[in-house]
FITORZA-198669 format. One record per atom (N, C-alpha, C, O): y, z negated, x; atom name; chain; residue number from 1. Coordinates in pm, whole numbers, always signed. Layout:
N
+--------+--------+--------+-------+--------+-----+
:     py :     pz :     px : atome : chaine : num :
+--------+--------+--------+-------+--------+-----+
:      Y :      Z :      X :    CA :      A : NUM :
...
+--------+--------+--------+-------+--------+-----+
//
This chain:
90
+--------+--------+--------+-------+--------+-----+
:     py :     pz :     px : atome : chaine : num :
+--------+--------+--------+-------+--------+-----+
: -10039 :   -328 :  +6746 :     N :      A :   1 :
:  -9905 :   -363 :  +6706 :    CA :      A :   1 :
:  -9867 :   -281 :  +6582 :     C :      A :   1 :
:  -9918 :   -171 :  +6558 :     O :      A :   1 :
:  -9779 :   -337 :  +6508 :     N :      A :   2 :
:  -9798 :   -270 :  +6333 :    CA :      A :   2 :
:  -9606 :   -257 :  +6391 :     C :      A :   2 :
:  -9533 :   -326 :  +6463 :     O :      A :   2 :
:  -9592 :   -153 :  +6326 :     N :      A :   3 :
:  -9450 :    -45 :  +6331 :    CA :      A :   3 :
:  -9363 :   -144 :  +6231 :     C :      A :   3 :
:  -9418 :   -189 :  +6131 :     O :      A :   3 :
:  -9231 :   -175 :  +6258 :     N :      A :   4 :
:  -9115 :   -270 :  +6208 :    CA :      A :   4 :
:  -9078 :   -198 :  +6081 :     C :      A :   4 :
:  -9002 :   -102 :  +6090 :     O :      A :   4 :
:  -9129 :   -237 :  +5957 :     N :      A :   5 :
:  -9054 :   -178 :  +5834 :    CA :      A :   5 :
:  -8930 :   -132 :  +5862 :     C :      A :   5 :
:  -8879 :   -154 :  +5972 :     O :      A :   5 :
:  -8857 :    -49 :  +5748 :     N :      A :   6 :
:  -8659 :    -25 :  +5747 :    CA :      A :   6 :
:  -8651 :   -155 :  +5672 :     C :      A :   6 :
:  -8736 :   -232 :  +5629 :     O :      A :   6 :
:  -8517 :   -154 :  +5670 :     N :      A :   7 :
:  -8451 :   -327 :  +5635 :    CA :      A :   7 :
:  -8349 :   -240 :  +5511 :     C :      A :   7 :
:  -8271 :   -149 :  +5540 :     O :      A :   7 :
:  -8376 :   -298 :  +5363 :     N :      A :   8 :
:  -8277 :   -219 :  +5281 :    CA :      A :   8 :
:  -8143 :   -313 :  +5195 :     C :      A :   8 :
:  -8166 :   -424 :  +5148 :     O :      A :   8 :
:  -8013 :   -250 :  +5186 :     N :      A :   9 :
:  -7941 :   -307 :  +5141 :    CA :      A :   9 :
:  -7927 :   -320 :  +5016 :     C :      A :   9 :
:  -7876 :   -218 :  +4970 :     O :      A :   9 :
:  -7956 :   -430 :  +4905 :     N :      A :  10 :
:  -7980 :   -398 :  +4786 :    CA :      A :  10 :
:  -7820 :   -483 :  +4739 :     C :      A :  10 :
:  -7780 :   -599 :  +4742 :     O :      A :  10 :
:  -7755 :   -327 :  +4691 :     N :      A :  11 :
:  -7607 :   -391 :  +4622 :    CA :      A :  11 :
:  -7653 :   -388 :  +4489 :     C :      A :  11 :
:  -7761 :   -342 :  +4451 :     O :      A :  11 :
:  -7555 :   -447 :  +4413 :     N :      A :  12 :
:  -7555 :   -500 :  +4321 :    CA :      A :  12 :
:  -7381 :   -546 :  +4255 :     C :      A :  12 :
:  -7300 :   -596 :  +4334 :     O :      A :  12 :
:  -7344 :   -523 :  +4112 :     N :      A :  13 :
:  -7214 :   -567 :  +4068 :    CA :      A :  13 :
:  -7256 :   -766 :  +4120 :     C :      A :  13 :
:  -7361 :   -827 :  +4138 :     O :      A :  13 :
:  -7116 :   -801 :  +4125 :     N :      A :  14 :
:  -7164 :  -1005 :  +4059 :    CA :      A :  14 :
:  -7008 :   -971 :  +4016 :     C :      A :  14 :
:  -6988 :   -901 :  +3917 :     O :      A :  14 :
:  -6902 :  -1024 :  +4093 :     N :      A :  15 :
:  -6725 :  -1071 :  +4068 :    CA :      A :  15 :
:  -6781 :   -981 :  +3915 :     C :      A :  15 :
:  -6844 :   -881 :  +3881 :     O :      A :  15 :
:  -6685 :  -1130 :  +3846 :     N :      A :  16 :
:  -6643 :  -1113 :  +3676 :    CA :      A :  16 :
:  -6611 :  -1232 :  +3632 :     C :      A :  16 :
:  -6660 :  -1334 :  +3681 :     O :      A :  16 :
:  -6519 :  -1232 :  +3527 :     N :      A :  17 :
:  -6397 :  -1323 :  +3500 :    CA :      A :  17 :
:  -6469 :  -1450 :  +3417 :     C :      A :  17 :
:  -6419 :  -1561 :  +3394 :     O :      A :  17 :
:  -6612 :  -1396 :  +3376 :     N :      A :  18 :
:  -6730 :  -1476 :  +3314 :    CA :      A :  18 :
:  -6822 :  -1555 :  +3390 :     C :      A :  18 :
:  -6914 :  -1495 :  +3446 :     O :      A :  18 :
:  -6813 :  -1665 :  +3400 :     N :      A :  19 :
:  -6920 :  -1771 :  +3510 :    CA :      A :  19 :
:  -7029 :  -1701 :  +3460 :     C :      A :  19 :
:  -7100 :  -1658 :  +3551 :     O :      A :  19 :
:  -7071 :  -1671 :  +3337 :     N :      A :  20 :
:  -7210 :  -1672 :  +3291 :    CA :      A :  20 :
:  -7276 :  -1529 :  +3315 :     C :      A :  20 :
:  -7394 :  -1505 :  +3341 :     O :      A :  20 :
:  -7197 :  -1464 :  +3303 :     N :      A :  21 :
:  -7179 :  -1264 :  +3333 :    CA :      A :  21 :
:  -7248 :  -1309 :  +3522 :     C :      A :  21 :
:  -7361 :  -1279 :  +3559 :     O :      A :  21 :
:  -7140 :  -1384 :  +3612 :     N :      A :  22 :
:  -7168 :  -1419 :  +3718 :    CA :      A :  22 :
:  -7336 :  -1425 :  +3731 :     C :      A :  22 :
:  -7418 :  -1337 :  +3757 :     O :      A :  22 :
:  -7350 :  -1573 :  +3698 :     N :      A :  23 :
:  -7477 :  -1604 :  +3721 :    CA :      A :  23 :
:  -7574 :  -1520 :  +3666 :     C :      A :  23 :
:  -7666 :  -1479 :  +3737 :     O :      A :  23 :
:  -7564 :  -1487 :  +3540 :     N :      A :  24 :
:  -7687 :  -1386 :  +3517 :    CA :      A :  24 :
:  -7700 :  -1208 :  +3601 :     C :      A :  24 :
:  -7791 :  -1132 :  +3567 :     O :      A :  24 :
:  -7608 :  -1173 :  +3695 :     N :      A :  25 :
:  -7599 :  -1081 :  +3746 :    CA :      A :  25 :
:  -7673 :  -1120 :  +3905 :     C :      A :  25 :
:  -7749 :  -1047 :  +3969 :     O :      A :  25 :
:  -7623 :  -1258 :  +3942 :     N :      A :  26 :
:  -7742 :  -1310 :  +4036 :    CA :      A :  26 :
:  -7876 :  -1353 :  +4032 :     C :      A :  26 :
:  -7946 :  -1356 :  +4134 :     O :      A :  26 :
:  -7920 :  -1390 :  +3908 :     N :      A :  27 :
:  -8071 :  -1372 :  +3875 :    CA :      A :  27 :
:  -8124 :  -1227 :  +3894 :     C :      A :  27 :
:  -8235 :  -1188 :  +3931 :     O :      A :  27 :
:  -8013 :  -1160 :  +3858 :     N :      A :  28 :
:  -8101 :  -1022 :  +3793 :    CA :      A :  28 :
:  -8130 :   -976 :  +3916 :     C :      A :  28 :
:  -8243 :   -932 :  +3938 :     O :      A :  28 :
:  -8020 :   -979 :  +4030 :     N :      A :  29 :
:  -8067 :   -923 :  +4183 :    CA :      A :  29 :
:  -8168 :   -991 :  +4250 :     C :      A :  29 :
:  -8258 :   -930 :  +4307 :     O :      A :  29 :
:  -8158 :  -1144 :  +4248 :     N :      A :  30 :
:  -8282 :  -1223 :  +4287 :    CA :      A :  30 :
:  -8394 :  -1196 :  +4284 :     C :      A :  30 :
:  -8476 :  -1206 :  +4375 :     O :      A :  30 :
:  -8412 :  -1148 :  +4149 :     N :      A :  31 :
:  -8564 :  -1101 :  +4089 :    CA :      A :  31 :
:  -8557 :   -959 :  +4107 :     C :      A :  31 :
:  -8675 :   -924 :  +4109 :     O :      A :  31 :
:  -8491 :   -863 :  +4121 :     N :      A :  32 :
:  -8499 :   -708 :  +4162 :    CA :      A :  32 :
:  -8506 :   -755 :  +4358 :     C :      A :  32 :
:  -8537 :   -661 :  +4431 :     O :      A :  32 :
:  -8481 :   -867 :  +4413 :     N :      A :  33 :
:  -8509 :   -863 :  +4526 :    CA :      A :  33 :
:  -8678 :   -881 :  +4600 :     C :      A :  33 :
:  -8722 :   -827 :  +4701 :     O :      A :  33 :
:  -8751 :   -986 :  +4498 :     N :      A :  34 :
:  -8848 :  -1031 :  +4472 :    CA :      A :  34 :
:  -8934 :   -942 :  +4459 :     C :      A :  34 :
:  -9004 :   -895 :  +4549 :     O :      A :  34 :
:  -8933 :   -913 :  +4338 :     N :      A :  35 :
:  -9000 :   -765 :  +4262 :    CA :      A :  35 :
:  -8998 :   -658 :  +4415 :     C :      A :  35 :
:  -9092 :   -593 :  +4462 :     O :      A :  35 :
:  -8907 :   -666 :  +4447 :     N :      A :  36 :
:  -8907 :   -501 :  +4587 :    CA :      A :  36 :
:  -8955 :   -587 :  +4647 :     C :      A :  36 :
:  -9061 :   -583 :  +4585 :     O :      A :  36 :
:  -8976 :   -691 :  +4741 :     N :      A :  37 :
:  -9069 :   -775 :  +4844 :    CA :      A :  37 :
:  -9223 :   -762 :  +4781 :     C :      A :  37 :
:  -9313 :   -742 :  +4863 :     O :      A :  37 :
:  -9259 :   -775 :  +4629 :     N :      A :  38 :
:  -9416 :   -827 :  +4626 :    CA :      A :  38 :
:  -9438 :   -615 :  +4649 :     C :      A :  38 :
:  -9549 :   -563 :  +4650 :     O :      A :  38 :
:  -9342 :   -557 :  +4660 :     N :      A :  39 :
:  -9389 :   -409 :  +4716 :    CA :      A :  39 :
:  -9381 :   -355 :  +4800 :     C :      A :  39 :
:  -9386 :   -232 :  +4797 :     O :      A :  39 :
:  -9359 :   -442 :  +4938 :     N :      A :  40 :
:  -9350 :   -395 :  +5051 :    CA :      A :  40 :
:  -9197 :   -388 :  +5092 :     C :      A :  40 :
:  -9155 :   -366 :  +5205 :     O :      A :  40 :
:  -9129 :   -409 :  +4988 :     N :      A :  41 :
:  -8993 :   -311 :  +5041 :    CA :      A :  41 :
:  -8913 :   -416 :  +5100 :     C :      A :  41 :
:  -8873 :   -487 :  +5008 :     O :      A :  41 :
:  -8866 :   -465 :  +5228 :     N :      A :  42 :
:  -8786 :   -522 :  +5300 :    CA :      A :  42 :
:  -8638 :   -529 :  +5235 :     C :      A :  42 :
:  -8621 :   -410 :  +5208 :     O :      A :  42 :
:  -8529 :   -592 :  +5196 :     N :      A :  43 :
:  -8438 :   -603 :  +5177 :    CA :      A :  43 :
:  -8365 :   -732 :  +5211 :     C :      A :  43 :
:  -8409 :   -846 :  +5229 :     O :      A :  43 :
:  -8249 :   -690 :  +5213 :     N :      A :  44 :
:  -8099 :   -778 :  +5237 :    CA :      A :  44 :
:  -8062 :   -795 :  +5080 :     C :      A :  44 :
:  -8068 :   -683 :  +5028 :     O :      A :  44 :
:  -8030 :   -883 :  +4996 :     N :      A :  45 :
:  -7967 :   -889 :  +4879 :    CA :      A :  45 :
:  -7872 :  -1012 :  +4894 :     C :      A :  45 :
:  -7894 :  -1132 :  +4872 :     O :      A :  45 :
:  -7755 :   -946 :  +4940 :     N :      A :  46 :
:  -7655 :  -1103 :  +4955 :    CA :      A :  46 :
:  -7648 :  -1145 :  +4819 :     C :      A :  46 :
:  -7702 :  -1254 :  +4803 :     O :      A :  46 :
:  -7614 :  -1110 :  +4746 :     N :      A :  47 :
:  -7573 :  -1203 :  +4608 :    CA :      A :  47 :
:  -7679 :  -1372 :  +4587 :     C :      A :  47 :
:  -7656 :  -1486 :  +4549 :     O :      A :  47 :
:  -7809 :  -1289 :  +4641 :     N :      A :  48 :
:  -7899 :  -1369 :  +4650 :    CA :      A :  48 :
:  -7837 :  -1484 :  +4784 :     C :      A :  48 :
:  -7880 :  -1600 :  +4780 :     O :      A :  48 :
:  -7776 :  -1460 :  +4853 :     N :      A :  49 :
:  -7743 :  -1561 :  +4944 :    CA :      A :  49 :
:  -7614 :  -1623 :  +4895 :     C :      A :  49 :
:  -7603 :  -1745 :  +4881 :     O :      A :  49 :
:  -7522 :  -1544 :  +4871 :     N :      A :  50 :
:  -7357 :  -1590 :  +4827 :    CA :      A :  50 :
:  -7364 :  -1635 :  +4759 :     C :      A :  50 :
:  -7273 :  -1717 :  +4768 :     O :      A :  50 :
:  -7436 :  -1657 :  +4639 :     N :      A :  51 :
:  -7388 :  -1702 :  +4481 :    CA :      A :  51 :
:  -7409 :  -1869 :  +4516 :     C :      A :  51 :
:  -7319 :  -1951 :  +4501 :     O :      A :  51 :
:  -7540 :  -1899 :  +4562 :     N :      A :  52 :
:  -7574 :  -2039 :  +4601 :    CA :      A :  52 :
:  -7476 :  -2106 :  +4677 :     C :      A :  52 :
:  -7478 :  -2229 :  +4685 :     O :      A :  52 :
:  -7372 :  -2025 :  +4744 :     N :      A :  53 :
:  -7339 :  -2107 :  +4854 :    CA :      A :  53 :
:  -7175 :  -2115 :  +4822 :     C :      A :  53 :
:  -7106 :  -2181 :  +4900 :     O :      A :  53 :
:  -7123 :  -2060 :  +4731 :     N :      A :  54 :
:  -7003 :  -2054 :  +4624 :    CA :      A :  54 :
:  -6994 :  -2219 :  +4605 :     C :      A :  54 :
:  -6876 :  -2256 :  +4615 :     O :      A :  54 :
:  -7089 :  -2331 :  +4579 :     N :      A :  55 :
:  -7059 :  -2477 :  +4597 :    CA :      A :  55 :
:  -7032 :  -2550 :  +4674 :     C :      A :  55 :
:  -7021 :  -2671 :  +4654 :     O :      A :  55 :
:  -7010 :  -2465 :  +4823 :     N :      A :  56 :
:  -6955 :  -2546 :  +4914 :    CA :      A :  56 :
:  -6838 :  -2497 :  +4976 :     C :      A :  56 :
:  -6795 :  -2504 :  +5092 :     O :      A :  56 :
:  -6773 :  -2415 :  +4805 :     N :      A :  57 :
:  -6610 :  -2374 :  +4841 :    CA :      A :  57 :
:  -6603 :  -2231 :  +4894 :     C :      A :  57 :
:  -6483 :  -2218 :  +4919 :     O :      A :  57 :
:  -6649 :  -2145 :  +4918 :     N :      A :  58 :
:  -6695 :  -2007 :  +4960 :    CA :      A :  58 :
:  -6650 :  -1943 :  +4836 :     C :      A :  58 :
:  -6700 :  -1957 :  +4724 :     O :      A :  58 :
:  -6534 :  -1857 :  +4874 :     N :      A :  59 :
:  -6515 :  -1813 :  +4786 :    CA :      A :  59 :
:  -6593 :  -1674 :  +4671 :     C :      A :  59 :
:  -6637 :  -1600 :  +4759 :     O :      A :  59 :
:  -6616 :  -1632 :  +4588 :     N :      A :  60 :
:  -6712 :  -1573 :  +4524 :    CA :      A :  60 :
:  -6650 :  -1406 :  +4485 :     C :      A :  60 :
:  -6705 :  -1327 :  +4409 :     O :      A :  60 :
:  -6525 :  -1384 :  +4558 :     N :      A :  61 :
:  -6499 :  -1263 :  +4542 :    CA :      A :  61 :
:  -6537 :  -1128 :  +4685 :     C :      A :  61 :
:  -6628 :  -1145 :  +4766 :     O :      A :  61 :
:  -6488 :  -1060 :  +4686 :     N :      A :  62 :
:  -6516 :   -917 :  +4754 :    CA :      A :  62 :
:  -6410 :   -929 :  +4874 :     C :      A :  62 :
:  -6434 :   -874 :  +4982 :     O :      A :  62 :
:  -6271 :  -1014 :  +4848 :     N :      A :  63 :
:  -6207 :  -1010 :  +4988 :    CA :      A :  63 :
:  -6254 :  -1079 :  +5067 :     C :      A :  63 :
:  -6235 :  -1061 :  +5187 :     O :      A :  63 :
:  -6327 :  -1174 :  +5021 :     N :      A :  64 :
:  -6409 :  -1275 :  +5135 :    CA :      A :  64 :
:  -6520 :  -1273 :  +5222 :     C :      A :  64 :
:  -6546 :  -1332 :  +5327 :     O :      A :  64 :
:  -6611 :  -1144 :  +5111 :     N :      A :  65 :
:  -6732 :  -1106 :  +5138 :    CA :      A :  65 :
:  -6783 :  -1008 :  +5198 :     C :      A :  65 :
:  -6902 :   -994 :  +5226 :     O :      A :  65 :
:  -6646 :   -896 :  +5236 :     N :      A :  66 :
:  -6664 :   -775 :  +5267 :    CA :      A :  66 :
:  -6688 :   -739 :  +5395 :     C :      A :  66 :
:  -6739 :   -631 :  +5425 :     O :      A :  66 :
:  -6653 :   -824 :  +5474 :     N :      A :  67 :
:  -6681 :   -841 :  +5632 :    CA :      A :  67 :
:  -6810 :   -841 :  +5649 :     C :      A :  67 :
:  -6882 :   -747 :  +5682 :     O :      A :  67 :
:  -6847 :   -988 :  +5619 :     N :      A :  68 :
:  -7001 :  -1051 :  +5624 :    CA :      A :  68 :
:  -7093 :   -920 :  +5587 :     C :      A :  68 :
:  -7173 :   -881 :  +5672 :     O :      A :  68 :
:  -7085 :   -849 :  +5455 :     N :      A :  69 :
:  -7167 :   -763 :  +5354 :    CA :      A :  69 :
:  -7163 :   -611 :  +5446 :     C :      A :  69 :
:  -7254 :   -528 :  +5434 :     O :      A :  69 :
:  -7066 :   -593 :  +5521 :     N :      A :  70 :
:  -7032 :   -463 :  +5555 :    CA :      A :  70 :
:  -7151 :   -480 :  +5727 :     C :      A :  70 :
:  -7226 :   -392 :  +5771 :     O :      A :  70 :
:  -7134 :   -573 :  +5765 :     N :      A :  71 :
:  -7223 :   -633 :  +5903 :    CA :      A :  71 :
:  -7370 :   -623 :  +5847 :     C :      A :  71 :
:  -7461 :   -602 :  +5928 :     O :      A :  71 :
:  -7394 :   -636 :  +5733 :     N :      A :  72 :
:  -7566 :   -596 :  +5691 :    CA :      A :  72 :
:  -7579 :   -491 :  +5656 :     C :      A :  72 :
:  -7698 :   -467 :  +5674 :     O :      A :  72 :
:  -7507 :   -357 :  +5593 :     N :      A :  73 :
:  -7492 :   -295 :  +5605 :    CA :      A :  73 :
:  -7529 :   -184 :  +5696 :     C :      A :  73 :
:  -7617 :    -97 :  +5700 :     O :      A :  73 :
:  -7440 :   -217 :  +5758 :     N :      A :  74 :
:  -7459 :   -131 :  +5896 :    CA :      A :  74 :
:  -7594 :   -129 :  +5970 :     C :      A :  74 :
:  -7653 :    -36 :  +6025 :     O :      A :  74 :
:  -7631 :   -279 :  +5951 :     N :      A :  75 :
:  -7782 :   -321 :  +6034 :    CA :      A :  75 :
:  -7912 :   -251 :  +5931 :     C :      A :  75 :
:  -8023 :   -238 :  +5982 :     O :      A :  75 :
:  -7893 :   -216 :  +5814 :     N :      A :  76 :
:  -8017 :   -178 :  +5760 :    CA :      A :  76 :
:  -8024 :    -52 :  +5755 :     C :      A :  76 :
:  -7946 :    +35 :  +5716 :     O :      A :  76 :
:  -8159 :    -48 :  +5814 :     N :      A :  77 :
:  -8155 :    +89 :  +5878 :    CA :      A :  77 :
:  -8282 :   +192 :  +5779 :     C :      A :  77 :
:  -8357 :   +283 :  +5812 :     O :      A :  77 :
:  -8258 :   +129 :  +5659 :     N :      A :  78 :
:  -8348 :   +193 :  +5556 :    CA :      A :  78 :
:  -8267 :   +255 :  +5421 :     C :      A :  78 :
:  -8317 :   +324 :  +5332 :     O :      A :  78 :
:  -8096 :   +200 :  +5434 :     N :      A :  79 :
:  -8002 :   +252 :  +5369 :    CA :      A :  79 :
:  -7976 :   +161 :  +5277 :     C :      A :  79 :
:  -8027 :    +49 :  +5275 :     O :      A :  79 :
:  -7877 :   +213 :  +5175 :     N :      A :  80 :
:  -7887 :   +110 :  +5063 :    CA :      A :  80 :
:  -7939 :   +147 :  +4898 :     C :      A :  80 :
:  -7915 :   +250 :  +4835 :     O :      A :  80 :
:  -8021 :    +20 :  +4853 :     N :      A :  81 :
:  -8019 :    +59 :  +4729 :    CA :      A :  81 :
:  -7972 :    -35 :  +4631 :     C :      A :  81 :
:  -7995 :   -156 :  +4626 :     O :      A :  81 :
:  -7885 :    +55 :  +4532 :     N :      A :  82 :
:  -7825 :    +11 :  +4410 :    CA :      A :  82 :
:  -7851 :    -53 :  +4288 :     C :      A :  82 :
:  -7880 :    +36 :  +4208 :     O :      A :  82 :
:  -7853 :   -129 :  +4250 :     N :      A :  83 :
:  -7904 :   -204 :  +4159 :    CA :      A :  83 :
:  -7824 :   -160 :  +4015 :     C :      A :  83 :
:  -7722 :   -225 :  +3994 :     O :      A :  83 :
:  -7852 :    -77 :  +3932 :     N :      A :  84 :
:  -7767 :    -34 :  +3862 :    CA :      A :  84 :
:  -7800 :   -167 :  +3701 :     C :      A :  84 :
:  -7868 :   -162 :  +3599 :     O :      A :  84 :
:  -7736 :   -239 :  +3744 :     N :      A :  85 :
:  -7730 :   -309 :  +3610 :    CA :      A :  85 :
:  -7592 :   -325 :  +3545 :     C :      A :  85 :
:  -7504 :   -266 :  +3608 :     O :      A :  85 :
:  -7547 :   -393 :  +3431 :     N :      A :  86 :
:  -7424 :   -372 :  +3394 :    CA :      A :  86 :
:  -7256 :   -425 :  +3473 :     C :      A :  86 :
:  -7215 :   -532 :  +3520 :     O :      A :  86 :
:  -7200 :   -299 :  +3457 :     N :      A :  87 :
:  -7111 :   -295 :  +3581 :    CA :      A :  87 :
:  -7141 :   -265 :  +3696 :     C :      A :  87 :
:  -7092 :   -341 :  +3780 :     O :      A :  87 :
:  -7200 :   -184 :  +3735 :     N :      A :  88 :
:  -7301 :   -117 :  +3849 :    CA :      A :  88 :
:  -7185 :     -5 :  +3943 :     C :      A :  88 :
:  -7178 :    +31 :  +4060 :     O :      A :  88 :
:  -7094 :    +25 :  +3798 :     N :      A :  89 :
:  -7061 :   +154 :  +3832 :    CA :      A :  89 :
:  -6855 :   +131 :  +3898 :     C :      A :  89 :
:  -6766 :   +200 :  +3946 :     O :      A :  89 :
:  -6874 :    +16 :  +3865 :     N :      A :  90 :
:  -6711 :    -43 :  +3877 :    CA :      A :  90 :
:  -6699 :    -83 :  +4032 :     C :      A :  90 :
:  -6594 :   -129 :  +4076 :     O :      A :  90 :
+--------+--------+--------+-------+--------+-----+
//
C-alpha cells in the first residue's frame, strides 16, 4: 500500500475589473496547477474550477467564493501555496 500524498491549496489573485486581466490570471493558475501535478505535487486550484463555471451565472467574486474556498482549505493537509503572479499581494 503506497502512503496518501498532502493535498495543497494553490491560491492565486483572479477578481479584477478587466475580463482579460481575469482570464489570463486563470490560465496562469491552470498551468502552475499542471506544471505542480507533472511533479508529484497534489493540489486544489479553484480558479481552475470557478472561472469555467462563472457561465452558468456563478458569480466570479470573493463574497461568493469564500465559503466553498475556505472548506478546501481547511481539508488540505499539505498547506497552502501562493501563486505570486500579478496582484498576488492585494
Amino acid at each position: 500500500m503506497t502512503a496518501t500524498k498532502k493535498l495543497y491549496y494553490l491560491a492565486s489573485p483572479y477578481s479584477h475589473p478587466d475580463p482579460i486581466v481575469k482570464k489570463k490570471r486563470a490560465e496562469d493558475v491552470t498551468e502552475c496547477a499542471v506544471d505542480l501535478l507533472h511533479h508529484g505535487v497534489f493540489v486544489f486550484a479553484p480558479i481552475s474550477y470557478n472561472e469555467p463555471w462563472e457561465k452558468y451565472n456563478l458569480p466570479g467574486d470573493w463574497n461568493f467564493w469564500q465559503d466553498f474556498d475556505k472548506t478546501f482549505v481547511a481539508r488540505c493537509d499539505g498547506g497552502v501555496i501562493v501563486l505570486k503572479i500579478d496582484g498576488w499581494d492585494k
